[in-house]
N, C-alpha and C positions, 0 to 999 in steps of 0.2 A: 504636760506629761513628758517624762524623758525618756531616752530610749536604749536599752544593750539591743547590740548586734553582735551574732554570730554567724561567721561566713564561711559558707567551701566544708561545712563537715561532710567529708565524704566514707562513701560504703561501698560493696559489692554488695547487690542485693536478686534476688529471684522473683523478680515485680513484672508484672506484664499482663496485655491481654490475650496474647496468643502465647498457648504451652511453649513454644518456642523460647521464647523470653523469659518465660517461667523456669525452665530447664536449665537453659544456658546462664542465664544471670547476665548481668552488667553494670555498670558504674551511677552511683546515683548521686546526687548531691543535692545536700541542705542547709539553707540560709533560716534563722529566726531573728525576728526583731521584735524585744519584749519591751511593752512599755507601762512605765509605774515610776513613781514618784523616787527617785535618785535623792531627795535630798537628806534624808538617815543618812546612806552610807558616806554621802562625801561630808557631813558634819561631823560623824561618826570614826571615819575610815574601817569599820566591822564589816567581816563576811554576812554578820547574821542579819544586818540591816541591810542587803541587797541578795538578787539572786544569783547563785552558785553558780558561774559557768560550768564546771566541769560535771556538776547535776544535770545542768540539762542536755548537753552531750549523752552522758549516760543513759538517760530517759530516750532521747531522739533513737540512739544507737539496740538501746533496747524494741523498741518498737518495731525501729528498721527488720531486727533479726527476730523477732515475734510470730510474725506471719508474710504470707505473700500477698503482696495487694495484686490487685488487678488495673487498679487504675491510678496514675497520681492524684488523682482528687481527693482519695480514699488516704491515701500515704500520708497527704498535707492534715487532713480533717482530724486524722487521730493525733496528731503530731501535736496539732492544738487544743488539741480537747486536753490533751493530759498535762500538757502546760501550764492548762488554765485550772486545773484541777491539783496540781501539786505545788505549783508555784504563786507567789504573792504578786502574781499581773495583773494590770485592768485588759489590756492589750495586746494580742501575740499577732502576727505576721510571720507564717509558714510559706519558703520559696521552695518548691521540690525540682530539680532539674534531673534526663534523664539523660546520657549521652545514646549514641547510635539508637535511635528508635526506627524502627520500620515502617518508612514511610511512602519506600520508592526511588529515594533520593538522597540526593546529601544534604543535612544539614548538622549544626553544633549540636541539637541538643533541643529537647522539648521542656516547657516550663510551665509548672503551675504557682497560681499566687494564692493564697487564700488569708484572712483576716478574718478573728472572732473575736469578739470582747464579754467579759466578764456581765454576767445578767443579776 
């Protein structure tokens, strides 16, 4: 299986689990790594034999701005359901990172990973 990555598409989003968060908003970012058989497009060189990056941007970005999640689990989960449901993957890999989360303390940034494949 081969693999696109897309790295660092960032948003302001209204994601959290305290109204706080939800109010305010903050910076979120998201990584996918889609994997499916590459070798159409590179025999080929056609868009329509591989997947559209700028689709799935679209799609991610869509979602982002759909609803407010409460948790990044929830944020990763749709991410990849609809991946897998509009795009020709066996494989998605959803990275959600959230900067400033309230935790107490300092850190970069909270991250969730999640991986679903095609049933």
């Amino acid at each position: 299986m081969d693999t696109i990555r897309i790295h660092n598409m960032s948003f302001y989003g209204h994601h959290g689990v305290d109204a706080t968060e939800r109010d305010l908003g903050g910076q979120f970012h998201v990584d996918v790594e889609l994997g499916l058989d590459l070798r159409p497009a590179g025999e080929s060189d056609q868009v329509a034999d591989t997947v559209d990056y700028k689709a799935v941007y679209e799609l991610v970005a869509e979602i982002q701005h759909s609803r407010r999640f409460r948790l990044l689990e929830a944020f990763a989960h749709a991410i990849a359901g609809a991946i897998l449901s509009r795009f020709n993957v066996e494989q998605v890999t959803v990275r959600v990172r959230k900067a400033s989360v309230p935790l107490g303390g300092l850190i970069d940034h909270a991250e969730v990973e999640i991986t679903r494949q095609r049933e």
